[in-house]
N, CA, C and O atoms as a DFTB+ gen file, in Angstrom:
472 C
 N C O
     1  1     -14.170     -10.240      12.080
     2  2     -14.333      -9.805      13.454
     3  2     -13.025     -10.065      14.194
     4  3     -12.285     -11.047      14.138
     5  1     -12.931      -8.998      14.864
     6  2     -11.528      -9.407      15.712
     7  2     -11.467      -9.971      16.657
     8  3     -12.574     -10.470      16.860
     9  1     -10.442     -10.341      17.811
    10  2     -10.469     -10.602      18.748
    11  2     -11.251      -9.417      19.959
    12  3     -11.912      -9.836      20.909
    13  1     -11.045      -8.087      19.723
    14  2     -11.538      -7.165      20.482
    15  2     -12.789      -7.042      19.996
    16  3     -13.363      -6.258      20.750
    17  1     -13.622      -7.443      19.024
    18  2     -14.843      -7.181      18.921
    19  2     -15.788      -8.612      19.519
    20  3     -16.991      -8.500      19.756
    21  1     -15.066      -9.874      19.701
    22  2     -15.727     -10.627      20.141
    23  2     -15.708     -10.776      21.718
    24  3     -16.460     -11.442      22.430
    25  1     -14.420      -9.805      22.131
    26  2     -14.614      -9.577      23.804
    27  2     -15.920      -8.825      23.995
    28  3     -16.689      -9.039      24.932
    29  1     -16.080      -8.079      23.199
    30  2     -17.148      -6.465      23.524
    31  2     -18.396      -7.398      23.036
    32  3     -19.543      -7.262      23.462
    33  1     -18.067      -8.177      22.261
    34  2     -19.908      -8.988      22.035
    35  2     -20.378      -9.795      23.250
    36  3     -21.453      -9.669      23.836
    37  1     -19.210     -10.792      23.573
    38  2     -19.706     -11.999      24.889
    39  2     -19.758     -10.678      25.767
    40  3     -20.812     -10.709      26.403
    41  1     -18.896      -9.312      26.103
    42  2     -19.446      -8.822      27.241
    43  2     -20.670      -8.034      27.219
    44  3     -21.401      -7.893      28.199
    45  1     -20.815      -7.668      26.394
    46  2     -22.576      -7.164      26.307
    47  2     -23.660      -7.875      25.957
    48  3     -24.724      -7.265      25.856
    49  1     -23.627      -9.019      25.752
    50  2     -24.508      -9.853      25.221
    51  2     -25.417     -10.701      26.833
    52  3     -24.910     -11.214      27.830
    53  1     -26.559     -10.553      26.527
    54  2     -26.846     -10.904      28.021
    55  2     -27.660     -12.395      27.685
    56  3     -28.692     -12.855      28.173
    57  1     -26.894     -12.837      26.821
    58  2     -26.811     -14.814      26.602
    59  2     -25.620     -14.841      27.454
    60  3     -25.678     -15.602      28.419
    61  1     -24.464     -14.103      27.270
    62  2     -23.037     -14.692      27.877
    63  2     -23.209     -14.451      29.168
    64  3     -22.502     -15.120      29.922
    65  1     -24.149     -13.477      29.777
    66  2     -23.664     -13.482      31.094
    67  2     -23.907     -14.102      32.134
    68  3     -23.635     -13.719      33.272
    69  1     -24.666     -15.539      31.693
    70  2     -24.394     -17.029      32.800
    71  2     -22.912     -17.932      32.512
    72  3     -22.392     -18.833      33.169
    73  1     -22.571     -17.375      31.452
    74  2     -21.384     -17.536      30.977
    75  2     -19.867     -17.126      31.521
    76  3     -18.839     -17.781      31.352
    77  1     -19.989     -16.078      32.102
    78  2     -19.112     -15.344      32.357
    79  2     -18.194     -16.043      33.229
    80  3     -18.820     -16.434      34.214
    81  1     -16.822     -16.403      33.286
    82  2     -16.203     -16.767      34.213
    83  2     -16.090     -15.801      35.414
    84  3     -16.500     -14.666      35.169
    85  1     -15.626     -16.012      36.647
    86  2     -15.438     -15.154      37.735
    87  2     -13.949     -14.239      37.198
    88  3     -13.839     -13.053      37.509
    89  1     -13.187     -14.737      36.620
    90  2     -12.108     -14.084      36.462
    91  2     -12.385     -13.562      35.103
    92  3     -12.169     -14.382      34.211
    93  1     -12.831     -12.341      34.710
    94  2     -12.929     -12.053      33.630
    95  2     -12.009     -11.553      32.856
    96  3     -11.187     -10.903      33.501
    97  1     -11.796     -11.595      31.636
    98  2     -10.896     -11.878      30.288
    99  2     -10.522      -9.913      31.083
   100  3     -11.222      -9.112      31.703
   101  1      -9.095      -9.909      30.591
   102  2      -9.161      -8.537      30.002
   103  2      -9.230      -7.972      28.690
   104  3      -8.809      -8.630      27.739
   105  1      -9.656      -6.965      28.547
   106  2      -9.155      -6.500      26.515
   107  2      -7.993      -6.313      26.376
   108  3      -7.086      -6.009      27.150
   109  1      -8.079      -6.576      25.000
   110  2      -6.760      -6.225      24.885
   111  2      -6.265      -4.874      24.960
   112  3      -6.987      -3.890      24.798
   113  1      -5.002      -4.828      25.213
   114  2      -4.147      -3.390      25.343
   115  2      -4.807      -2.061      24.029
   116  3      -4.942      -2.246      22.819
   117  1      -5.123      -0.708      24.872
   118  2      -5.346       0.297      23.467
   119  2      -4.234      -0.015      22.567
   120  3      -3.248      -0.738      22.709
   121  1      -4.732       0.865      21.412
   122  2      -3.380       0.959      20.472
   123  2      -2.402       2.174      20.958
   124  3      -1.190       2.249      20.756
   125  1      -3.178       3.042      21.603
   126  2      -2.134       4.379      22.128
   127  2      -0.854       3.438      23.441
   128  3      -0.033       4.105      24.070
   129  1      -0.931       2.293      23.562
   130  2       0.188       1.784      24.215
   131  2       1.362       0.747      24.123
   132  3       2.030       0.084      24.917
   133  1       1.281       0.943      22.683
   134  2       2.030       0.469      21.726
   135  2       3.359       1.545      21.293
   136  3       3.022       2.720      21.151
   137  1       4.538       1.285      21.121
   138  2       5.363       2.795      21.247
   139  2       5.593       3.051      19.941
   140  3       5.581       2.178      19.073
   141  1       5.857       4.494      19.702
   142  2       5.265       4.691      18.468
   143  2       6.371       4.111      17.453
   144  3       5.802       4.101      16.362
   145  1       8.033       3.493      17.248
   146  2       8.642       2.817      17.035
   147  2       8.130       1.447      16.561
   148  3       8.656       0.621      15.814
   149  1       7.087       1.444      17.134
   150  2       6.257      -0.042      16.655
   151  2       5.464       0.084      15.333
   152  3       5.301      -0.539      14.284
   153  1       5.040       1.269      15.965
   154  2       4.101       1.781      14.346
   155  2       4.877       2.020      13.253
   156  3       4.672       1.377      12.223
   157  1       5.677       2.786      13.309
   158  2       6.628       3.010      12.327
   159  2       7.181       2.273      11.709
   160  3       7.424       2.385      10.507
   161  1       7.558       1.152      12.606
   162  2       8.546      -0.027      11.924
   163  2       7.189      -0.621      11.196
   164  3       7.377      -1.054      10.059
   165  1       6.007      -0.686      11.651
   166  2       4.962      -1.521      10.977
   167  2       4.233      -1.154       9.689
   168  3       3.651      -1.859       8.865
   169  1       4.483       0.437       9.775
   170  2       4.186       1.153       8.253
   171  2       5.368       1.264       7.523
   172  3       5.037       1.672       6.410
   173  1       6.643       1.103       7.577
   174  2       7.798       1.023       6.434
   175  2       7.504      -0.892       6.048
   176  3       7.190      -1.243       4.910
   177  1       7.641      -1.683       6.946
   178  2       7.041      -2.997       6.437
   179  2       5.797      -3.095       5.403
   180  3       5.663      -3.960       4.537
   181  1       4.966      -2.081       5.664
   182  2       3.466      -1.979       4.822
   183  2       4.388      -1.282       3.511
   184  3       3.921      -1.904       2.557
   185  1       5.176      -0.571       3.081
   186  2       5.828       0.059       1.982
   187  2       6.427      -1.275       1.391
   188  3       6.200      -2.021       0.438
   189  1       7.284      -1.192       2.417
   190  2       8.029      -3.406       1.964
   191  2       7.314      -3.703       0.822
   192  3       7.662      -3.684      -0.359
   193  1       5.989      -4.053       1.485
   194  2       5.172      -5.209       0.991
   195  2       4.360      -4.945      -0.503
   196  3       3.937      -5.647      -1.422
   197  1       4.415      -3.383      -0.134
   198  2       3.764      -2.479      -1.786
   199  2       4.442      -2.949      -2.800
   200  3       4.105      -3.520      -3.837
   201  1       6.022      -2.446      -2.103
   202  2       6.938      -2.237      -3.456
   203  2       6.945      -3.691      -4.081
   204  3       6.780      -3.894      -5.284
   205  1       7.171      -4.759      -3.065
   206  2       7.154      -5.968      -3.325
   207  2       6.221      -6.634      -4.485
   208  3       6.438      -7.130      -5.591
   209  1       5.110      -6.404      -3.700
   210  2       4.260      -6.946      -4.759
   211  2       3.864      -5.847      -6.470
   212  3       3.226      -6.292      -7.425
   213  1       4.374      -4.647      -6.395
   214  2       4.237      -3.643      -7.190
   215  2       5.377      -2.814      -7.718
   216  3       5.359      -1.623      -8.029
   217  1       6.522      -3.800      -7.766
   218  2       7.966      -2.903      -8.118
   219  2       7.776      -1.319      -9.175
   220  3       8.423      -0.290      -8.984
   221  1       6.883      -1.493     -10.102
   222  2       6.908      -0.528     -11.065
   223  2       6.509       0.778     -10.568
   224  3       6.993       1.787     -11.080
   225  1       5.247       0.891      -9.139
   226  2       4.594       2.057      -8.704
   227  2       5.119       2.320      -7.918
   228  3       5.988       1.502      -7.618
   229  1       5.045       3.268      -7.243
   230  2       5.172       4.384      -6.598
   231  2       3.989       4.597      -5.337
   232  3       2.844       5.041      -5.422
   233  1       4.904       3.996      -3.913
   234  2       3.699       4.051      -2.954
   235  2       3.074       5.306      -2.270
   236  3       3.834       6.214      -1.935
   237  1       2.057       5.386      -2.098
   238  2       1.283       6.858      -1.532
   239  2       1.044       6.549      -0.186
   240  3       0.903       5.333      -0.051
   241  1       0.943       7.177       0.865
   242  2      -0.142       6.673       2.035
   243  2      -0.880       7.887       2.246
   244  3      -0.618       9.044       1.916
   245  1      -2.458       7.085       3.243
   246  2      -3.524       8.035       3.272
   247  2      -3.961       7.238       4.616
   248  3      -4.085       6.026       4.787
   249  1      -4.226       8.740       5.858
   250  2      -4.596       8.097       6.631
   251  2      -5.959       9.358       7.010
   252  3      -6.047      10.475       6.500
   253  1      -6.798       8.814       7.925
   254  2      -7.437       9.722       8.688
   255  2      -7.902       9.629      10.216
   256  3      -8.285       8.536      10.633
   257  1      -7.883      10.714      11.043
   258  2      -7.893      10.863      12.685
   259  2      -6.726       9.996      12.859
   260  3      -5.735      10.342      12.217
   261  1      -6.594       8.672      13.772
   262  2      -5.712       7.862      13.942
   263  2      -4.848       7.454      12.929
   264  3      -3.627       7.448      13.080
   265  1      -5.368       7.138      11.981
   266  2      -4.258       6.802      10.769
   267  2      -3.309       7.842       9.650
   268  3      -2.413       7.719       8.816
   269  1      -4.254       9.021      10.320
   270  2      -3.555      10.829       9.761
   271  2      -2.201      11.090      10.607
   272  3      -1.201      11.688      10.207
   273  1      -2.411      10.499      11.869
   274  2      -1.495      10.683      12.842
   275  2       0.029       9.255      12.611
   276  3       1.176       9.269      13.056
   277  1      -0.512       8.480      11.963
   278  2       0.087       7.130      11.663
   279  2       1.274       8.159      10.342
   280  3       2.493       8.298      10.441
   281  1       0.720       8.492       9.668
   282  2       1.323       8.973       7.851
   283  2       2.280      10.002       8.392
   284  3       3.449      10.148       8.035
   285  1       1.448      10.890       9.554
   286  2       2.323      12.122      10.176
   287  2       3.861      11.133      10.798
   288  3       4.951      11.684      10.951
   289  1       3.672       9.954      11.021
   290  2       4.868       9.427      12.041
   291  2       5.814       8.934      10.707
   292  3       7.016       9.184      10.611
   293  1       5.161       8.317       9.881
   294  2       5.725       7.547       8.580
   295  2       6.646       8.806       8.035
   296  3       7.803       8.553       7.700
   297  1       6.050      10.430       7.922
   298  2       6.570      10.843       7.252
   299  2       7.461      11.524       8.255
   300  3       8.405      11.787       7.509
   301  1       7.786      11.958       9.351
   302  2       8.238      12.563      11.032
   303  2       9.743      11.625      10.778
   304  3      10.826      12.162      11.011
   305  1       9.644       9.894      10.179
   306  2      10.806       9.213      10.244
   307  2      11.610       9.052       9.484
   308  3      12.603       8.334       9.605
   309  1      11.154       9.996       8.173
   310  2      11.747      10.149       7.131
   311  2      12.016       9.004       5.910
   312  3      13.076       8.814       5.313
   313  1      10.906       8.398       5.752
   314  2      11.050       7.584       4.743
   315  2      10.734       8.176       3.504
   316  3       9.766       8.890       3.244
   317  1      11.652       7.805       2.763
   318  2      11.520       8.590       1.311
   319  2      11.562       7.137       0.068
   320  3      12.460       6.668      -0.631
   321  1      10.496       6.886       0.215
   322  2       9.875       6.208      -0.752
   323  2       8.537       6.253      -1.212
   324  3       8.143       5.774      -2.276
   325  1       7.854       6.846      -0.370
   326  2       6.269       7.603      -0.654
   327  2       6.277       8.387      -1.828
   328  3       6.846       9.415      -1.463
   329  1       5.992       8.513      -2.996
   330  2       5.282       9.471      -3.303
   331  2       4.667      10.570      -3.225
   332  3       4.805      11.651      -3.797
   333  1       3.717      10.042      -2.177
   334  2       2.412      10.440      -1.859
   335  2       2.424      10.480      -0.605
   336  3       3.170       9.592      -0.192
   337  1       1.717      11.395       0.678
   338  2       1.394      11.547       1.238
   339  2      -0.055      12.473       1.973
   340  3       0.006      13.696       2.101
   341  1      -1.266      11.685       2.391
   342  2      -2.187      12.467       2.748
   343  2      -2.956      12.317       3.646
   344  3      -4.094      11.852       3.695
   345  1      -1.705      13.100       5.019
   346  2      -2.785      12.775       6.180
   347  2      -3.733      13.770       6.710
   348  3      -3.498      14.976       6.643
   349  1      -4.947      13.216       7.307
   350  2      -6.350      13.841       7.153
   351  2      -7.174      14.223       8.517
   352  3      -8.312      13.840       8.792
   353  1      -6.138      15.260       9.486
   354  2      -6.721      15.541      10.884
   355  2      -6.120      14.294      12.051
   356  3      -6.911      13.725      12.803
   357  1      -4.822      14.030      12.058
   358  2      -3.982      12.866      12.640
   359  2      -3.157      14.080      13.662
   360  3      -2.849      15.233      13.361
   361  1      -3.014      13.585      14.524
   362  2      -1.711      14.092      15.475
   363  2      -0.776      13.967      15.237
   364  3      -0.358      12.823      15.056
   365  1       0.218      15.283      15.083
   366  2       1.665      15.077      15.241
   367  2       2.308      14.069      15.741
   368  3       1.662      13.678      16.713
   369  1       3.555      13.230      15.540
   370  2       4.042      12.689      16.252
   371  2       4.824      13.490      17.363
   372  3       5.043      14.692      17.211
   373  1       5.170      12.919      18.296
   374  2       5.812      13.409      19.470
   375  2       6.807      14.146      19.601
   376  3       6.916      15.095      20.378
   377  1       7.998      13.532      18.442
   378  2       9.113      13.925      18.014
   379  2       9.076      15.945      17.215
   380  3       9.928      16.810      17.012
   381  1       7.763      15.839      17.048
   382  2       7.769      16.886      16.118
   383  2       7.150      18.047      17.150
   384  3       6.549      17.744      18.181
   385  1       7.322      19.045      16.835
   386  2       7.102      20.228      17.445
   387  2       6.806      21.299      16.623
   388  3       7.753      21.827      16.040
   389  1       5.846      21.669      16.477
   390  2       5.321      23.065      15.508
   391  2       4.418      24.239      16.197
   392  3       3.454      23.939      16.902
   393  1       4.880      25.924      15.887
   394  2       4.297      26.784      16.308
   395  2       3.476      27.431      15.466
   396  3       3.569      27.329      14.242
   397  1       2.655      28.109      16.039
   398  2       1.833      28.564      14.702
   399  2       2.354      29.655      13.541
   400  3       1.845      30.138      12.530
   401  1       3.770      29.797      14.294
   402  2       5.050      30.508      12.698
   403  2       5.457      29.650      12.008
   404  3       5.866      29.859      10.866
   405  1       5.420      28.332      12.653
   406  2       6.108      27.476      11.534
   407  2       5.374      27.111      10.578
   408  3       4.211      26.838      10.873
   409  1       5.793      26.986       9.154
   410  2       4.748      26.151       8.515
   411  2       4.573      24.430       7.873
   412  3       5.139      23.495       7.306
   413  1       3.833      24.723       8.237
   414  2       3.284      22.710       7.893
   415  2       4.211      22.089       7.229
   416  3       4.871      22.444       6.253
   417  1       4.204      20.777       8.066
   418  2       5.250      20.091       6.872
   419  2       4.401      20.111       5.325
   420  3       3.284      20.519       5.009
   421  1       5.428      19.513       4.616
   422  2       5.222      19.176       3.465
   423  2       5.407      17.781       2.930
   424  3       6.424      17.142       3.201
   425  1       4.464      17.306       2.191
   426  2       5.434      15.974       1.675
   427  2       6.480      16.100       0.123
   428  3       6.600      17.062      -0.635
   429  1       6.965      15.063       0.076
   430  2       7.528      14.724      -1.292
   431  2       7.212      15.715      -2.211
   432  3       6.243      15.205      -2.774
   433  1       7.366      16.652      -2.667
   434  2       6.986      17.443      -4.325
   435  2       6.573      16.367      -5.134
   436  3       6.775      15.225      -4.723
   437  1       6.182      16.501      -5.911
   438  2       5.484      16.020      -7.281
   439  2       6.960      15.593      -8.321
   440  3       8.007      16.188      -8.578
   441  1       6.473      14.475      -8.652
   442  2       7.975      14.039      -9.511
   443  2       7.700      13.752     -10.986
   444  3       6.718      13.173     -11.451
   445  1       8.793      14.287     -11.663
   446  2       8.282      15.004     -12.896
   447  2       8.130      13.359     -13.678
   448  3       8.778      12.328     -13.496
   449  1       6.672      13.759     -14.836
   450  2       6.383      12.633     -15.589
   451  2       7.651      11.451     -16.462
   452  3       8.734      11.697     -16.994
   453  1       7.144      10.598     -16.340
   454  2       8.851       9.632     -16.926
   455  2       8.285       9.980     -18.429
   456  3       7.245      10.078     -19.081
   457  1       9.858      10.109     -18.520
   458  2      10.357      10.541     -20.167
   459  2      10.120       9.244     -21.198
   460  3      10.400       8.048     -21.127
   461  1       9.532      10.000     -22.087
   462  2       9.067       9.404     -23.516
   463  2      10.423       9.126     -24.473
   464  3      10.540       9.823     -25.480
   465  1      11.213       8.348     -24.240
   466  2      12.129       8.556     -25.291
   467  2      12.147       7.620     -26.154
   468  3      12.477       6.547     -25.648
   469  1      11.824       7.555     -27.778
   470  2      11.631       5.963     -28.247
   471  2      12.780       5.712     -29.090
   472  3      12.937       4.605     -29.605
């Protein structure tokens, strides 16, 4: 449980509300007010930490609604260490601009199987 789910419990919970101080807590900040530089730097750290613990593979990301829009920014900043990419109904990032002539990004092509040589 997070911190934002135990604000939303004491505030709906009608045990807490003899509880309630007069100055009540705020929530915390949405995530839409976070700049998107934050995210970005926080999903190439999440690659970091793949490769780190997984030197041999090859990282993919997969997001959907909010986290489709997260993969769209990962891939908008040009990191080329993905593999894989598959985001799933996410918003463009900001930076990006598309008409309905243009066509969709793309990710990474497919990288050919490692060679058998004995």
């Amino acid at each position: 449980m997070t911190q934002f789910h135990r604000y939303l419990a004491e505030e709906v919970s009608e045990e807490a509300a003899p509880r309630r101080s007069p100055t009540r807590r705020r929530p915390p900040p949405p995530l839409n007010a976070a700049p998107d530089t934050r995210f970005v730097a926080d999903l190439k750290a999440g690659v970091d930490e793949l490769l780190r613990r997984e030197p041999d593979r090859e990282p993919g990301a997969v997001g959907f609604c909010f986290g489709g829009g997260m993969v769209w920014s990962l891939l908008a900043a040009g990191e080329p260490r993905l593999a894989a990419a598959a985001p799933f109904y996410g918003p463009l990032p900001a930076s990006t601009t598309r008409s309905s002539t243009t066509p969709a990004p793309a990710t990474t092509p497919p990288r050919p199987p490692p060679s058998t040589t004995a």
